[in-house]
C-alpha positions in Angstrom: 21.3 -10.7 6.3 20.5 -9.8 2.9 20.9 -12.6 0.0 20.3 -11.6 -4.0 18.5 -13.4 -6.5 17.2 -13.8 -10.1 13.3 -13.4 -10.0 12.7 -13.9 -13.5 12.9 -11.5 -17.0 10.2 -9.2 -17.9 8.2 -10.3 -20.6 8.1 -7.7 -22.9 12.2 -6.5 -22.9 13.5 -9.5 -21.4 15.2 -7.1 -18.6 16.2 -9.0 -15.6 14.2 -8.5 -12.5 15.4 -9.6 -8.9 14.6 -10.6 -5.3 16.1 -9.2 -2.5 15.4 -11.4 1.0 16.2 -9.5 3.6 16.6 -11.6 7.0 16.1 -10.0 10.5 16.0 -12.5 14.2 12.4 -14.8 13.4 11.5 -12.7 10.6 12.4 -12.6 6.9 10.8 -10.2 3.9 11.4 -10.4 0.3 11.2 -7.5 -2.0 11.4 -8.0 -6.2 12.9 -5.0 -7.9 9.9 -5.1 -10.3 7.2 -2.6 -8.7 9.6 -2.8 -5.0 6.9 -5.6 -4.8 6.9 -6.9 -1.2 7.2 -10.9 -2.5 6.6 -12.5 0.9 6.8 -11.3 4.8 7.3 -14.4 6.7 6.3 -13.6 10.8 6.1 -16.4 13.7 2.8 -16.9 15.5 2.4 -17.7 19.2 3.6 -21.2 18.6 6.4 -20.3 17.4 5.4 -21.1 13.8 6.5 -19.3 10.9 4.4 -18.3 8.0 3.9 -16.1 5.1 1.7 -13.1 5.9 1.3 -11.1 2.6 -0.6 -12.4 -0.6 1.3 -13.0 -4.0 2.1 -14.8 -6.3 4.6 -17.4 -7.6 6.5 -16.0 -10.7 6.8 -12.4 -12.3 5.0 -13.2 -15.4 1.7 -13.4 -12.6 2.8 -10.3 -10.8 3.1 -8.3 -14.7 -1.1 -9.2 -15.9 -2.2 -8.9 -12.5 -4.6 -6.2 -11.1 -4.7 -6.5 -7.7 -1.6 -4.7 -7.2 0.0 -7.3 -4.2 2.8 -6.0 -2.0 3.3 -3.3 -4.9 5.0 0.3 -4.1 2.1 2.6 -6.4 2.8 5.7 -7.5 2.6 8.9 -8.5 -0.8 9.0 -7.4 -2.4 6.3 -5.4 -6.1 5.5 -5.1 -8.4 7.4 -7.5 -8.5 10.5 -9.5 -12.0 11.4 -10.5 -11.9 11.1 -14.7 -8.5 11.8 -14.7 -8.5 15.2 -14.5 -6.8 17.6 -12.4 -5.9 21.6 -12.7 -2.3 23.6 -11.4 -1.8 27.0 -12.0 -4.7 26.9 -14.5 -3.1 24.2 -16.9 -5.1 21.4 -17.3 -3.9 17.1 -16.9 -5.4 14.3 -18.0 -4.0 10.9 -17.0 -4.9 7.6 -18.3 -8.6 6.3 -16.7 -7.6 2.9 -16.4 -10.2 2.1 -13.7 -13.0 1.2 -15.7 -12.6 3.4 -18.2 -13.5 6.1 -16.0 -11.2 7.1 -13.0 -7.4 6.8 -12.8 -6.2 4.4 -10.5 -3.0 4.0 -9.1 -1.2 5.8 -11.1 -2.1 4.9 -14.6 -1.6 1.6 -16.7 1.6 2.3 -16.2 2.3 3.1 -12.4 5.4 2.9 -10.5 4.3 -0.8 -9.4 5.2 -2.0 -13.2 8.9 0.2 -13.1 12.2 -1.9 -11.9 13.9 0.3 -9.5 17.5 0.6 -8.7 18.5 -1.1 -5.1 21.2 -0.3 -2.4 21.8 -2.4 -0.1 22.8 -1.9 3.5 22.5 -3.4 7.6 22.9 -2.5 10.6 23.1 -3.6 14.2 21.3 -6.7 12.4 18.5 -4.9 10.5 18.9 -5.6 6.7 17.8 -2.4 4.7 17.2 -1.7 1.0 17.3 1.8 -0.5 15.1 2.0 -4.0 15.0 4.5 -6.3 13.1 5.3 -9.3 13.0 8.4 -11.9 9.8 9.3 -13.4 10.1 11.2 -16.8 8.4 14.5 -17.1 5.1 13.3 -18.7 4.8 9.8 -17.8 1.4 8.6 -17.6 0.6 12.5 -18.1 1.9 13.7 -14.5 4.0 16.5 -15.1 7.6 17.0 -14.2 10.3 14.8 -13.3 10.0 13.3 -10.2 12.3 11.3 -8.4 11.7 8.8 -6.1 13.3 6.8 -3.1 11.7 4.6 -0.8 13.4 2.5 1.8 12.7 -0.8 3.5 14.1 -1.3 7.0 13.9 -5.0 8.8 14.3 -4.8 12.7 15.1 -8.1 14.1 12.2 -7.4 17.1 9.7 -7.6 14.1 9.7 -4.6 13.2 9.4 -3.2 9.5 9.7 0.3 8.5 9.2 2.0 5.1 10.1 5.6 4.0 9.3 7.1 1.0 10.7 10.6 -0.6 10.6 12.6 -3.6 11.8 15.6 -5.1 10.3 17.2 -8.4 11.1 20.0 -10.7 7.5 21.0 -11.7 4.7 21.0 -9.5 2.9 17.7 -9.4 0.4 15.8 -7.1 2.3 13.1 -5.4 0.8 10.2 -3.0 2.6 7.2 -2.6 2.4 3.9 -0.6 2.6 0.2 -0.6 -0.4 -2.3 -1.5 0.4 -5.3 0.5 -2.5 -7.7 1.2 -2.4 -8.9 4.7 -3.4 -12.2 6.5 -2.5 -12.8 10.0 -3.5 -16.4 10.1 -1.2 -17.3 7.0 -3.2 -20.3 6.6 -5.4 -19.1 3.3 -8.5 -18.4 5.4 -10.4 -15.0 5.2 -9.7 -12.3 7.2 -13.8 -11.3 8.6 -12.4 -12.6 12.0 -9.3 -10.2 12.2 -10.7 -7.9 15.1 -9.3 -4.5 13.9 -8.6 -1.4 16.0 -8.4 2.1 13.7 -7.0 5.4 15.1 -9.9 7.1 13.1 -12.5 9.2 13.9 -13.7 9.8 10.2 -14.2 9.0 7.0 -14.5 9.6 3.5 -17.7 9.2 1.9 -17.6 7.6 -1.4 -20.2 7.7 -4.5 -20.7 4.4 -6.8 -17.5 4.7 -8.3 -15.2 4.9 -5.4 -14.2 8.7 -5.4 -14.7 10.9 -2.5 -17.4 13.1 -2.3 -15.6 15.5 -0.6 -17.3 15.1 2.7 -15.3 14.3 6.0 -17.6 12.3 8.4 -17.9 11.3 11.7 -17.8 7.0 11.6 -19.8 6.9 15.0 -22.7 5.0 14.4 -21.7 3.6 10.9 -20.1 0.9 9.9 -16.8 2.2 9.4 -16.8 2.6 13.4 -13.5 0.9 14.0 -12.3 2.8 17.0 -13.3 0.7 19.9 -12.3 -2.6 17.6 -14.3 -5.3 16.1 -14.0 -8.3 13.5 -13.5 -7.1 10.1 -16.6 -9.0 9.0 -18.8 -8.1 11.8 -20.6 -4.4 9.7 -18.9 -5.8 5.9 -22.3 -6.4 4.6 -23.8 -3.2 6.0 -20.9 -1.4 4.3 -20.9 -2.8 1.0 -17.3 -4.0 1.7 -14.5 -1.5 2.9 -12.6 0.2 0.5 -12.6 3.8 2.3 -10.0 6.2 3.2 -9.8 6.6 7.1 -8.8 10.0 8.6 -6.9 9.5 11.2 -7.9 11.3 14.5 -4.1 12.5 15.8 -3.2 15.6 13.2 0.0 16.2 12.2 3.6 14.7 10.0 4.9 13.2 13.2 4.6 9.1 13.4 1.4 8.6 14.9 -1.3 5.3 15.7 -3.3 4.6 12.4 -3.9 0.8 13.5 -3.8 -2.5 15.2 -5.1 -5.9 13.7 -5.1 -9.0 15.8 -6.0 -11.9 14.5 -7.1 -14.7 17.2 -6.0 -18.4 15.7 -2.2 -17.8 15.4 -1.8 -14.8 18.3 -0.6 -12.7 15.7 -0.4 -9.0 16.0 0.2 -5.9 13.8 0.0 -2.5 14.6 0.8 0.4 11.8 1.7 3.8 12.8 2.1 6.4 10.2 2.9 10.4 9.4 0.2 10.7 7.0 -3.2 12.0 7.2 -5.0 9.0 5.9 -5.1 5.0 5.5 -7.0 3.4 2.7 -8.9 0.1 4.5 -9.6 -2.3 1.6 -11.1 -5.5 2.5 -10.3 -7.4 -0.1 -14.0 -7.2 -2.2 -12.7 -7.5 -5.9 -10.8 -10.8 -5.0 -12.6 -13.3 -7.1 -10.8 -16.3 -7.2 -9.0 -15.7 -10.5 -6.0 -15.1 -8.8 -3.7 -17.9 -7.0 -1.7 -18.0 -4.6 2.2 -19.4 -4.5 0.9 -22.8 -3.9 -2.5 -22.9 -5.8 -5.1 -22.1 -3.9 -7.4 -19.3 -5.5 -7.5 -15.6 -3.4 -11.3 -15.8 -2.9 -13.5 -12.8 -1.6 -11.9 -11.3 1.7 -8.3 -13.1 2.0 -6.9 -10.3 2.7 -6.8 -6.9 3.5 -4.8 -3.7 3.2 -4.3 -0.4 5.0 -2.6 1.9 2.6 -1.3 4.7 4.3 -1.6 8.2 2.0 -3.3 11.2 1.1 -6.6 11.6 0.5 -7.8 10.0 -2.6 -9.1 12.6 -5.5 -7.1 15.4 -3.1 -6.0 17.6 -6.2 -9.4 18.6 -6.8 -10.8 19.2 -3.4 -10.0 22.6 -2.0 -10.9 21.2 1.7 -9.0 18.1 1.7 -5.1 18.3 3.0 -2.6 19.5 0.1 -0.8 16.6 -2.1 0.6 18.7 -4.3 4.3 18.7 -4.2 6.3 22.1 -5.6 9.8 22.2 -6.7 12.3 22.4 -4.0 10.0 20.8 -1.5 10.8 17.0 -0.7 7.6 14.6 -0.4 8.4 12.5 2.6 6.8 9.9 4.9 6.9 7.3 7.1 5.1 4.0 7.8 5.9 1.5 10.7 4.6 -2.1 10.8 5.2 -3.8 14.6 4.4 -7.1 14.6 4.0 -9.2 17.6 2.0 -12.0 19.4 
C-alpha cells in the first residue's frame, strides 16, 4: 500500500514537497520527495512492538538548515573530496568546499539531498515501490556533464528494503551515490555504543585530521576498526576517535554481497546490509551535538545513531590505487543495497 501526502513547501520557492508512505506486512517507510529523504522506517521488535528506526525530523523547514544529512539520498559525490579538486583528461574541477571551508562534502552546498525528485509509483505481490528520478545540469555544483539519475525504493512485506540507484551521463564525471539514514535499533532515543555490530571487512581506510583518505588500504586486525568477529559499537569508540571510516569490504566484486549485521540486544532487533559496492562508510554518529531534535523533542546527542553508507571510496578521483568512480558516457552507474531486518 502506498498513500500520498503534502509534506510541506520549500522555503525559498514555495514548491510543494511530498511524503510517500509506502506500507509492506509489519513494516511501513516514508520517503519525502525533498532529497528522496527516508522520513521514518517503522520495524517491530521481538515483542511485537513497532517503532521508528531512522533519525529525522518533524517538518521540512528542519530537514532544509540541517547538516546532518538524515535518511537523505547524496549525490554526485558522497563523502569527501580533498579541497575540491579533481583532474579528467587533464581539465581541471573545482567543487564547492563546503566542509569546513576545506573539503567538499556530499556533494556541494547544493547536493542531490536538497533537489525534489520526480516519483513513480508502483507494487507488487504486496511490496510498495517508488521510482525517483533526478537530472543534474551540466555544471551543477561544478561536476561536469549532465547526469541523470534514478534510484528506487522497494518494501518487501518479510522486512525487507531494497534500494537501487543508476545513472547515465554524457561527459565523464565521478559519480558515488548512497543514502544517509541514521539508524537506531532500540527506537527508544538511547545511544547506539551497545549495538554489537558484525562488518564483512577486512580493511580500512586510513584517514588524516580532516577526514580524507590517505590512500592507504589497511588490515583492521588489531585496531579498532576490527569489526569482523562482532563487538558493541562502543566497546574501541574512544580508542578510535569515533568511527567515521570507509570499510573495504573483504568479498570483491559488483555482485550483492555481506557488508553487515547490527543487532541490537533490548528490542531483538536485527539488520543486516548486503551491497554490490566496494565500500561502506561506518559513521557513528560523533558530530551529533544536541542541536538537532528529534520528531517529538528530544535532542540527537552524541552517538544516537549510526550509518553504514554503502559507496565508493571517498577522495577515489584522485587516487590512482583506489577502485574507479568515474563514470564515462554510455556507461550506466548502477548499484544495489539490501536492508533485511529481523528479530
Amino acid at each position: 500500500m502506498i498513500e500520498k501526502r503534502e509534506f510541506g513547501k520549500t522555503t525559498a520557492f514555495g514548491e510543494p514537497v511530498m511524503a510517500y508512505t509506502l506500507t509492506a506486512g509489519d513494516y511501513s517507510m516514508t520517503v519525502s520527495t525533498y532529497g528522496g529523504t527516508i522520513l521514518n522506517l517503522i520495524v517491530p521488535d521481538a515483542h511485537g512492538r513497532k517503532a521508528d528506526i531512522v533519525l529525522g525530523y518533524k517538518s521540512l523547514s528542519e530537514y532544509e538548515k540541517c547538516t546532518t544529512y538524515f535518511g537523505a539520498l547524496i549525490g554526485r559525490f558522497a563523502n569527501r573530496i580533498k579541497g575540491g579538486k579533481f583532474t579528467i583528461d587533464g581539465r581541471n574541477y573545482q567543487v564547492p568546499c563546503n566542509d569546513h571551508g576545506i573539503n567538499s562534502l556530499h556533494g556541494g552546498p547544493e547536493g542531490l539531498n536538497t533537489k525534489i525528485w520526480d516519483v513513480l509509483t508502483s507494487e507488487v505481490d504486496g511490496a510498495p515501490a517508488l521510482h525517483m528520478s533526478y537530472v543534474s545540469e551540466d555544471g551543477e555544483m561544478g561536476f561536469p556533464g549532465t547526469l541523470k539519475v534514478h534510484v528506487d525504493y522497494i518494501l518487501y512485506p518479510e522486512g525487507k528494503l531494497e534500494m537501487t540507484y543508476a545513472a547515465i551521463c554524457d561527459r565523464t564525471t565521478p559519480v558515488n551515490l548512497t543514502n544517509h539514514a541514521y539508524f537506531n535499533l532500540a527506537g527508544d532515543g538511547s545511544d547506539v555504543l551497545n549495538h554489537e555490530l558484525k562488518l564483512y571487512c577486512d580493511k580500512y581506510l586510513p584517514v588524516d585530521d580532516q577526514l580524507i583518505p590517505t590512500g592507504e588500504v589497511k588490515s583492521v586486525e588489531g585496531t579498532p576498526f576490527d569489526f569482523t568477529s562482532g563487538k558493541t559499537i562502543g566497546k574501541d569508540i574512544e580508542k578510535a576517535g569515533g568511527y567515521d571510516h570507509c570499510m573495504v569490504l573483504t568479498t570483491k566484486g559488483d555482485h550483492l554481497k555481506s557488508c553487515a549485521y547490527v543487532k541490537e540486544p533490548k528490542s531483538g532487533r536485527t539488520m543486516k546490509v548486503s551491497t554490490t559496492m566496494e565500500g561502506v562508510q561506518f559513521y557513528s554518529g560523533n558530530f551529533l551535538d544536541g542541536s538537532d531534535t528529534s520528531r517529538d523533542g528530544h535532542p540527537y546527542t552524541q552517538y544516537t545513531g549510526f550509518c553504514l553508507e554503502t559507496q565508493h571510496f571517498p577522495n577515489a578521483m584522485n587516487h590512482k590505487d583506489f577502485p574507479n568512480c568515474l563514470l564515462h558516457p554510455g556507461e550506466t552507474y548502477k548499484h544495489t543495497t539490501l536492508l533485511e531486518f529481523n528479530i
